[in-house]
C-alpha positions in Angstrom: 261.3 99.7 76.6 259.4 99.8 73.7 258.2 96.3 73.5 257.2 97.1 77.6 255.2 99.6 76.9 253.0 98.0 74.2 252.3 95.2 76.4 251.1 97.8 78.9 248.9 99.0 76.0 247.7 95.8 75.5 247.1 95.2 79.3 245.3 98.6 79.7 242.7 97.3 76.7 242.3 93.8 78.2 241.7 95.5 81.6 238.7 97.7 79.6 237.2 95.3 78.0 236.7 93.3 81.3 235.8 96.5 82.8 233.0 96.9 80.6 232.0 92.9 80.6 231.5 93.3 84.6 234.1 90.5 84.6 234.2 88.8 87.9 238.2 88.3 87.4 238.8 91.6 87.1 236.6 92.3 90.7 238.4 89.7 92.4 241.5 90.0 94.8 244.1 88.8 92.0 242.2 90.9 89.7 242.9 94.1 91.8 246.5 93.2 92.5 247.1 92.9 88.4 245.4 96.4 87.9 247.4 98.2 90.4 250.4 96.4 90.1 250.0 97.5 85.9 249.0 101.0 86.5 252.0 101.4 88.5 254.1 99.7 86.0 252.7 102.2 83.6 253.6 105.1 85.3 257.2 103.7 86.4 257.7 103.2 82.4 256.4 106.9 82.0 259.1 108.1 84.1 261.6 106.2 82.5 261.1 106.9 79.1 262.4 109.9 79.2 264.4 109.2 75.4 261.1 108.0 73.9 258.7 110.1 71.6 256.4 112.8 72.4 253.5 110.9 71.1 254.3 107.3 72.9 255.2 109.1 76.3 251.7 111.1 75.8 249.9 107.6 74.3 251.4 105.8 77.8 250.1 108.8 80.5 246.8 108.9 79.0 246.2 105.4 78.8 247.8 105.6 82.6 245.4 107.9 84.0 242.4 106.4 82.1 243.5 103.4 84.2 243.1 105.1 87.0 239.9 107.1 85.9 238.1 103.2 85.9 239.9 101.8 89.2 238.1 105.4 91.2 234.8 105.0 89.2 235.0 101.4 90.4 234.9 102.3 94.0 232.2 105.0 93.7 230.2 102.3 91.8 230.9 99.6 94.7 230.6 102.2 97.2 227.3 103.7 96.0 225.8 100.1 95.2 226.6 99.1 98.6 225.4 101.5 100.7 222.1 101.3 99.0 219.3 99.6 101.3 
């Protein structure tokens, strides 16, 4: 579980670094599938790690809703950009 989890770390930190490089992959279709499919990993692995530490379980929800913080601010960004004339 543990191992799990800090490759959902790592995926979280590769997700915001493309975030912030406006990476095209990240903005594509398989992009999109690989974010959602990851924040719902994360919060499946939240659930389930009901044994784990305080500080790991807290470390994972953050990290979960900061995820999904970005993917909202994503669509007001492409929703505002868009609808401009």
């Amino acid at each position: 579980m543990k191992a799990l989890t800090v490759f959902l770390l790592v995926t979280y930190g590769a997700i915001s670094v493309l975030w912030v490089r406006n990476s095209a992959f990240l903005f594509s279709k398989a992009g999109g599938v690989i974010w959602f499919i990851s924040i719902c990993a994360g919060f499946f692995l939240h659930r389930m790690s009901g044994t784990s530490s305080v500080k790991s379980r807290r470390v994972l929800l953050v990290s979960n809703y900061f995820m999904v913080f970005l993917a909202v601010l994503t669509m007001v960004i492409y929703f505002t950009v868009s609808s401009m004339p």
